[in-house]
C-alpha positions as CSV (number, residue, x, y, z in Angstrom):
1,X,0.0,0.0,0.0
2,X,1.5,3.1,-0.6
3,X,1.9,6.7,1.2
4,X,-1.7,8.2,-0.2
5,X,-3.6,5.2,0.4
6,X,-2.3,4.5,3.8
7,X,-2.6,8.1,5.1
8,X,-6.3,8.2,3.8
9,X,-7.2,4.7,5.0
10,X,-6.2,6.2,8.8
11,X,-8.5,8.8,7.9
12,X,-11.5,6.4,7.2
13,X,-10.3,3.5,9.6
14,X,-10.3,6.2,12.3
15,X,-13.5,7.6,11.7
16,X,-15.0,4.0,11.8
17,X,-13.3,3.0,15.1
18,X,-14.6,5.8,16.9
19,X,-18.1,5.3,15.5
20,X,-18.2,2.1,16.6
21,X,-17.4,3.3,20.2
22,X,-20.1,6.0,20.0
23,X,-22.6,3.2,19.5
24,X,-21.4,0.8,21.4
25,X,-23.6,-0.7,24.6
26,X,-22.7,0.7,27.8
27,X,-24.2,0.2,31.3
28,X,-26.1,3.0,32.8
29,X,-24.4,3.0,35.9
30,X,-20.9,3.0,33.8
31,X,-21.6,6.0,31.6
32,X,-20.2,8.2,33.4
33,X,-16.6,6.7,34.0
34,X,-16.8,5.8,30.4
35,X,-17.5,9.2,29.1
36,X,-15.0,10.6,31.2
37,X,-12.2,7.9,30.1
38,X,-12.8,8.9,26.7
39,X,-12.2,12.8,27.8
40,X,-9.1,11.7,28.7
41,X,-8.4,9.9,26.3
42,X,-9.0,13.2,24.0
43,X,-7.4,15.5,26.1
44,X,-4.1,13.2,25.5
45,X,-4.6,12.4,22.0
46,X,-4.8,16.5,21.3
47,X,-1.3,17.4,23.4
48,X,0.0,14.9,20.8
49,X,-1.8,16.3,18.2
50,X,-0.3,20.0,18.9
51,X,3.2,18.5,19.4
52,X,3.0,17.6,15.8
53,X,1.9,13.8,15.6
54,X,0.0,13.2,12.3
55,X,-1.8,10.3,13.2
56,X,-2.8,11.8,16.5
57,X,-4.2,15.1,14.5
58,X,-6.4,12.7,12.3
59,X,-7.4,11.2,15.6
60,X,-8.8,14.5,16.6
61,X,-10.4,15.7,13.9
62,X,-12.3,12.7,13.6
63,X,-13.4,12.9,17.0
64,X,-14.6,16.6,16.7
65,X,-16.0,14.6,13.5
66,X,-18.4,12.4,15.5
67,X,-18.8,14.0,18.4
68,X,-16.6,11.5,20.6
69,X,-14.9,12.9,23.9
70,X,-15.5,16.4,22.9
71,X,-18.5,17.9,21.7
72,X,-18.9,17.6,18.0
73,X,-17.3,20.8,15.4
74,X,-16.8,20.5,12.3
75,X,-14.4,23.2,11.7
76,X,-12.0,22.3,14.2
77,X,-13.0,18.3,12.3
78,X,-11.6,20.0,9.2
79,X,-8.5,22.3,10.7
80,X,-6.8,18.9,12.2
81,X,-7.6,17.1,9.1
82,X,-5.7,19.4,7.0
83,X,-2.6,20.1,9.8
84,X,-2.6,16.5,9.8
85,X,-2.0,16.5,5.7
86,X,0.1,19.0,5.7
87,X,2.6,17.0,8.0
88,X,2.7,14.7,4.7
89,X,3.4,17.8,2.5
90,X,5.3,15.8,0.0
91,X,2.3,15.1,-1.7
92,X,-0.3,16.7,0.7
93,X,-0.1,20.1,-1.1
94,X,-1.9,18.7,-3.5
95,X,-4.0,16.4,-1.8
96,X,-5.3,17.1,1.8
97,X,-8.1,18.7,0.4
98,X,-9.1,14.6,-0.4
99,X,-9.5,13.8,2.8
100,X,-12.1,16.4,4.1
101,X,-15.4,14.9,4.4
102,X,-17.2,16.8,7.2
103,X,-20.6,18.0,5.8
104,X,-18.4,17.5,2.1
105,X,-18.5,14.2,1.3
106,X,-18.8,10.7,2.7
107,X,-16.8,7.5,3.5
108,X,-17.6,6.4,-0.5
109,X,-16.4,9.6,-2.0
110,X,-12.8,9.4,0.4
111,X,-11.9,6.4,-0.8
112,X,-13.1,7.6,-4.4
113,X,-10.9,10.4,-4.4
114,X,-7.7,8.4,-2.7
115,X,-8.3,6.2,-5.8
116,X,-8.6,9.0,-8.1
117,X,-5.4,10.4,-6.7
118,X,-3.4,7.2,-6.5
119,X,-4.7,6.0,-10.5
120,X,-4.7,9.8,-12.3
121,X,-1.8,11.7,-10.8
122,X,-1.7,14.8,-8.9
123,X,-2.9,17.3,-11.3
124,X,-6.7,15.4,-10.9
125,X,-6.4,15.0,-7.8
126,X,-5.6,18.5,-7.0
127,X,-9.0,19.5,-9.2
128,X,-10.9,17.4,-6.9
129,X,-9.2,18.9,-3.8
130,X,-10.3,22.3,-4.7
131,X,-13.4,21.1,-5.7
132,X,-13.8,20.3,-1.9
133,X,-12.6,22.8,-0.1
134,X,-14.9,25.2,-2.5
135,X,-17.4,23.3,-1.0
136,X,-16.3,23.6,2.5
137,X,-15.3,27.1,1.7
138,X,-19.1,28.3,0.5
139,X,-19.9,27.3,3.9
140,X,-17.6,29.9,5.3
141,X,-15.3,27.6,7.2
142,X,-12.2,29.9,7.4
143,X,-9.7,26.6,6.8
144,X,-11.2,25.6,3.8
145,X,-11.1,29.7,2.4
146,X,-7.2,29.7,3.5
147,X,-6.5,26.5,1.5
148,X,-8.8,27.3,-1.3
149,X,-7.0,30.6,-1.4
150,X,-3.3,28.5,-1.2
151,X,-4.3,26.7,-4.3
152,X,-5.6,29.9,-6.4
153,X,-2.0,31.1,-5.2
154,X,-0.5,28.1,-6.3
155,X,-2.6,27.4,-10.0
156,X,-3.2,23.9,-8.3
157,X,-6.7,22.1,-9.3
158,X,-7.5,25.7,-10.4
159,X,-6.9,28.5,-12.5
160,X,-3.8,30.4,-10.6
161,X,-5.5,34.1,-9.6
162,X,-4.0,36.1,-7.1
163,X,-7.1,38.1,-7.2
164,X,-9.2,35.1,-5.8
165,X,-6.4,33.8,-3.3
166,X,-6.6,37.1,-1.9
167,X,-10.1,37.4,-1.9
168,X,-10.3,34.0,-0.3
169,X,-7.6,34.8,2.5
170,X,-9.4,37.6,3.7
171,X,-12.4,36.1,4.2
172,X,-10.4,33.1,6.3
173,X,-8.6,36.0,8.1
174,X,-11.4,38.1,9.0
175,X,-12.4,34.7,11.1
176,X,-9.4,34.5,12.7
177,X,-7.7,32.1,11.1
178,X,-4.0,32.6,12.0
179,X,-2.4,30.9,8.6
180,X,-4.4,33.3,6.2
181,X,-4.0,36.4,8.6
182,X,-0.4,35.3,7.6
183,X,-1.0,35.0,4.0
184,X,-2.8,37.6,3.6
185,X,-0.1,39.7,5.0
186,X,2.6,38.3,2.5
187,X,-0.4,39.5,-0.3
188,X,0.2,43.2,1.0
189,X,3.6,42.9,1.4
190,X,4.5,41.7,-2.0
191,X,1.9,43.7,-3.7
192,X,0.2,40.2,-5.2
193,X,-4.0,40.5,-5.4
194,X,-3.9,43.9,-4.2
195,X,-1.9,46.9,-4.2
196,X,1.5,47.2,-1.4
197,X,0.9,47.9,1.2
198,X,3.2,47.8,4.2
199,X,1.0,48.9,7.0
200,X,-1.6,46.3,6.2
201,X,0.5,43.5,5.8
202,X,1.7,44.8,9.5
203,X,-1.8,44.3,10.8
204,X,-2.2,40.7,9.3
205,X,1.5,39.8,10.5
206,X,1.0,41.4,13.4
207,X,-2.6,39.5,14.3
208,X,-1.3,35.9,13.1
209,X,1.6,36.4,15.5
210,X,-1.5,37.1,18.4
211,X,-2.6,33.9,17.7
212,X,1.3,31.9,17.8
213,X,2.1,31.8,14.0
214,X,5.8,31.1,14.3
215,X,5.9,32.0,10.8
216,X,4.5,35.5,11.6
217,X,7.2,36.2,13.9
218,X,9.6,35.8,11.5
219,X,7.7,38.1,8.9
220,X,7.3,40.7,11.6
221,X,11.1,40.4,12.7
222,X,11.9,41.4,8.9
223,X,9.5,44.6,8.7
224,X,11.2,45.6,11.5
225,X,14.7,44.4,10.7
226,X,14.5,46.8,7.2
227,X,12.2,49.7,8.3
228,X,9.1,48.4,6.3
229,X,6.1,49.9,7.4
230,X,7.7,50.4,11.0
231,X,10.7,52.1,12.0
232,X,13.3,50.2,11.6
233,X,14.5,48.3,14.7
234,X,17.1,46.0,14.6
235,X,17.0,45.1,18.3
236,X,13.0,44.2,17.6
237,X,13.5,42.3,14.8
238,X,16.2,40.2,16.8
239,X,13.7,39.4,19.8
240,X,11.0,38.6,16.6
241,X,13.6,36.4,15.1
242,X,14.8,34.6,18.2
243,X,11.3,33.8,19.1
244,X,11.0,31.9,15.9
245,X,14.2,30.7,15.8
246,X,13.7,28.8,19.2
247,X,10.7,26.7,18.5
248,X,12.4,25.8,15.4
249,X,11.9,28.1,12.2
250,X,14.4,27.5,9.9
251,X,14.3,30.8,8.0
252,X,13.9,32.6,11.7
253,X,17.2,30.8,12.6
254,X,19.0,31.7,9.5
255,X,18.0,35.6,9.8
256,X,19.4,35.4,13.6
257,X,22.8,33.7,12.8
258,X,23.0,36.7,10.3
259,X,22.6,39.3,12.7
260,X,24.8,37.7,15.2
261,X,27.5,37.2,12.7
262,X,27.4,41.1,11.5
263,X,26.3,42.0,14.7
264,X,23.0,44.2,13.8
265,X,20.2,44.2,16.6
266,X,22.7,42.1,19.2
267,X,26.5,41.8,19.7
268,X,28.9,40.6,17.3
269,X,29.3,37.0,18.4
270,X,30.4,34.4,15.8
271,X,29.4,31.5,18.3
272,X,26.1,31.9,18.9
273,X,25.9,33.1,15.5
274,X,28.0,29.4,14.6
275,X,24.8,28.0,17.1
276,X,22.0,29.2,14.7
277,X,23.4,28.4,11.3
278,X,24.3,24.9,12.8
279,X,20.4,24.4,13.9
280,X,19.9,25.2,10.7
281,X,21.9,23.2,8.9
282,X,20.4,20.2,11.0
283,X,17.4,20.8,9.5
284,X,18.9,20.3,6.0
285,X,18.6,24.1,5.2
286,X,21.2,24.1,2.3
287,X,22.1,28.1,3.6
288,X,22.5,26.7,6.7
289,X,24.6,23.9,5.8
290,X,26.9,25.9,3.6
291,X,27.4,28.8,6.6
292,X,27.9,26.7,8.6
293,X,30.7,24.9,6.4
294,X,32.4,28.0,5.4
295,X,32.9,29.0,9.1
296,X,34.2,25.2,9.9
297,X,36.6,26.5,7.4
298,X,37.4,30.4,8.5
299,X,37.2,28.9,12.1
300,X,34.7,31.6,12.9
301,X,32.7,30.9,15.9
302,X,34.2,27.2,15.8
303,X,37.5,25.4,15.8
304,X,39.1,25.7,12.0
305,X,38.2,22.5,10.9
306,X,38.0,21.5,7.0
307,X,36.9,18.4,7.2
308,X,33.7,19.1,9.1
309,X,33.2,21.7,6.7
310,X,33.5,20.0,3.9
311,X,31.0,17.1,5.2
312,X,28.0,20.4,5.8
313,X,29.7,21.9,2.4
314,X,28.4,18.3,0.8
315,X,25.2,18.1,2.3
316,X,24.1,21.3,0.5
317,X,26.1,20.7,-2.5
318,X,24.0,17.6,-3.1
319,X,21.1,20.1,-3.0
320,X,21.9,21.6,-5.9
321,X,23.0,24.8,-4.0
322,X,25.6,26.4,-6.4
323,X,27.5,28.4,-3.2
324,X,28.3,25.2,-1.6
325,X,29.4,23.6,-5.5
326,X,32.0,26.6,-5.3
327,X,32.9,26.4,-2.2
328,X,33.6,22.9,-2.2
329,X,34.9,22.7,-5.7
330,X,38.0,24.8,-3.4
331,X,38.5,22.7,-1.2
332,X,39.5,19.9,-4.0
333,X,41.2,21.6,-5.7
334,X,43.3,22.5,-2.7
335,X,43.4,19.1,-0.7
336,X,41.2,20.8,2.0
337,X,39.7,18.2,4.7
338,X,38.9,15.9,1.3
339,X,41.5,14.6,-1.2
340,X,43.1,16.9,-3.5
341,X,41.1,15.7,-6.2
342,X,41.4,17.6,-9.7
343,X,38.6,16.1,-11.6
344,X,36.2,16.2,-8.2
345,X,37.1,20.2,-8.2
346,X,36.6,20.4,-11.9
347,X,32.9,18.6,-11.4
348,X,32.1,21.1,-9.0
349,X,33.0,24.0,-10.0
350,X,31.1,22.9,-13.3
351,X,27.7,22.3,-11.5
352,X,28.2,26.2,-9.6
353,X,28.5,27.2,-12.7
354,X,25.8,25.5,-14.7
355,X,22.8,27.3,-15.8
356,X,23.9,29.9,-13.1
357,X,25.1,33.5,-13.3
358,X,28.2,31.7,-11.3
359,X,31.1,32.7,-12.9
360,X,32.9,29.9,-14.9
361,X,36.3,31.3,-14.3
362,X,36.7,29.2,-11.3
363,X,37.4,26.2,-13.9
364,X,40.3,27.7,-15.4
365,X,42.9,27.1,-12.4
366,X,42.2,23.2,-12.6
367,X,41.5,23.2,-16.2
368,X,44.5,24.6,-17.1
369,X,46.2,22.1,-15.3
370,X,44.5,19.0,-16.3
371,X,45.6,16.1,-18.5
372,X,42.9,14.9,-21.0
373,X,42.2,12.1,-18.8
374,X,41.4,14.4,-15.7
375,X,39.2,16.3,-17.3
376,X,36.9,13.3,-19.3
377,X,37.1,12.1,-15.5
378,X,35.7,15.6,-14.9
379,X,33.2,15.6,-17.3
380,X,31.9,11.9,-16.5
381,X,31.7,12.7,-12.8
382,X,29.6,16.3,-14.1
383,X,27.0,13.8,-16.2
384,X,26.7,11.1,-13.5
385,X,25.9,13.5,-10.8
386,X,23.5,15.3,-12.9
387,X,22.4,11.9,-14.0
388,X,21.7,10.6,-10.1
389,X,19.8,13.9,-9.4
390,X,17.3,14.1,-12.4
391,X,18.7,16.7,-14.4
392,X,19.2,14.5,-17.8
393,X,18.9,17.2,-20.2
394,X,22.3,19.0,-18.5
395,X,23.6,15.6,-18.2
396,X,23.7,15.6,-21.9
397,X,24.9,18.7,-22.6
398,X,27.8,18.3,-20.7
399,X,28.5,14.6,-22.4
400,X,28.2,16.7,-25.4
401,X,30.3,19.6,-24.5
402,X,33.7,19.8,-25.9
403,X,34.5,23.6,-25.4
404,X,36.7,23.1,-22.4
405,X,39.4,20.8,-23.9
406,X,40.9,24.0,-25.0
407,X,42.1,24.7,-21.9
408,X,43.9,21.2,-21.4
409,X,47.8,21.5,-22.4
410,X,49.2,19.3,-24.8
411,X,49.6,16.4,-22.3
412,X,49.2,12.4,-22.7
């Protein structure tokens, strides 16, 4: 069974488990202790649910579903269905709207559309997702508008329109609902749906981050960080940033290694600076990784040491990031905490530069020094990592590509 079915078959198998307790027979002199076991029951199966476990957050919505353990709500049904899908968002972007069915559609029509999704490929699948939450959404339910709104913003299962997304988040955000207070704010801020506007997009950052929307923080700490509708505060935008950064927001702990490392807002200090980027990087945030890297190698807020770097260099490297190419390509070509490796340098440098405004004067230093055999190394390791990471097209062009040999001296 694969990822779709099994994540909409907990949906359904849920929904029937709990029904069957809500009908089951139970003395009258027992109701009571039942009643409040399955409180308690709730009660722990929503601090897991808020702590981020996805089967837990299906749990709940289906309870708020039926009506078991806490009095029955559909929207709140609805808002822990689609947290729940969006834990899964490799493919729940374009398919948690599947798995609504409060009021929208019943068990027959879940499994229809999880068959629909799993036979026909996203791109139906995301049509009938908006198709239901344009259901749920004509009903006013302010999680259904936000997502509706996502994929208008997106173009997925409908015509893209920033005009409608925007439309569709204010109506979620005039409910309260913190994630489209935050998107509507990004809609004013960028100047998408409606005209910029910096103070608005302060109210809507500013009201999401009322509610706990880490990601509102983070938008908040960078009005204030630049003087964008507010006057520019780097100290605020710290104290925004940090109280991202601490529950775990990658881009939140990016902008506060930045500040500590140039020291705007808070004191110079390459360590704690060296702490953020590195929380980061254990995320797998390729700017993370390669910051991180490169002050392994400066021995800025850490002990110089190349090799570490060159293993967080590698980790973003290998996600295409073209920085961490360069930078790495350096390090080969020098023997620095990897093996002096010509044709490894050569392949890296190559990938920094491909497609990229990169310059490709970094290839001249090894090129120039290359035997012919290096540099077909070179190009074969260029063509098998493009090869390995689904970029065939470049992968041929650079089989094909004969322009560099010039640079190769006459050499055996």
């Amino acid at each position: 069974m694969n990822k779709q079915s099994w994540v909409c078959g907990v949906v359904f198998l849920a929904g029937i488990l709990l029904n069957a307790q809500d009908v089951s027979q139970v003395p009258p002199e027992n109701l009571k202790v039942v009643v409040a076991k399955r409180s308690e029951q709730f009660v722990e199966l929503l601090r897991r649910a808020e702590a981020g476990d996805e089967h837990a957050q299906y749990s709940v919505a289906n309870a708020y579903s039926t009506g078991t353990g806490v009095p029955k709500d559909d929207a709140e049904a609805i808002r822990w269905w689609l947290q729940a899908a969006k834990e899964r968002r490799g493919w729940g972007s374009e398919s948690h709207g599947i798995c609504v069915r409060v009021r929208i559609g019943s068990a027959s029509e879940l499994s229809r559309s999880c068959a629909l999704f799993q036979q026909r490929g996203r791109a139906e699948a995301g049509t009938r997702a908006a198709d239901l939450y344009g259901q749920a959404a004509a009903q006013g339910l302010g999680p259904a508008q936000n997502e509706l709104g996502e994929a208008y913003a997106r173009g997925t299962g409908v015509p893209k329109s920033e005009a409608s997304a925007f439309r569709l988040f204010r109506l979620a955000a005039e409910q309260g609902e913190a994630s489209a207070q935050q998107n509507l704010g990004v809609m004013y801020w960028e100047g998408r749906g409606a005209a910029r506007n910096y103070p608005e997009a302060l109210k809507w950052f500013s009201q999401a981050a009322s509610r706990g929307l880490v990601d509102a923080y983070r938008s908040l700490g960078y009005m204030y960080e630049y003087g964008k509708g507010v006057d520019q505060d780097p100290v605020k935008a710290a104290e925004l940033y940090r109280k991202a950064a601490e529950v775990g927001l990658v881009t939140a702990q990016l902008e506060l290694g930045d500040l500590y490392r140039i020291g705007k807002g808070v004191q110079q200090d390459y360590f704690e600076s060296a702490k953020w980027f590195r929380r980061a990087a254990e995320q797998g945030h390729p700017i993370g990784e390669t910051t991180i890297g490169y002050m392994y190698c400066r021995g800025e807020g850490v002990s110089r040491d190349y090799q570490q770097g060159a293993e967080w260099l590698q980790k973003a490297a290998d996600q295409d990031y073209a920085l961490a190419q360069s930078n790495l390509g350096v390090l080969y070509q020098n023997g620095l905490g990897v093996p002096l490796s010509y044709p490894e340098a050569y392949k890296w440098f190559t990938l920094a530069a491909n497609g990229r405004a990169t310059s490709r004067r970094a290839l001249a230093a090894p090129t120039q020094i290359m035997t012919r055999a290096q540099l077909r190394d070179g190009q074969a390791r260029v063509s098998d990592w493009l090869s390995h990471h689904g970029n065939l097209e470049l992968a041929r062009e650079n089989a094909e590509a004969t322009q560099l040999d010039g640079y190769v001296a006459a050499q055996p």
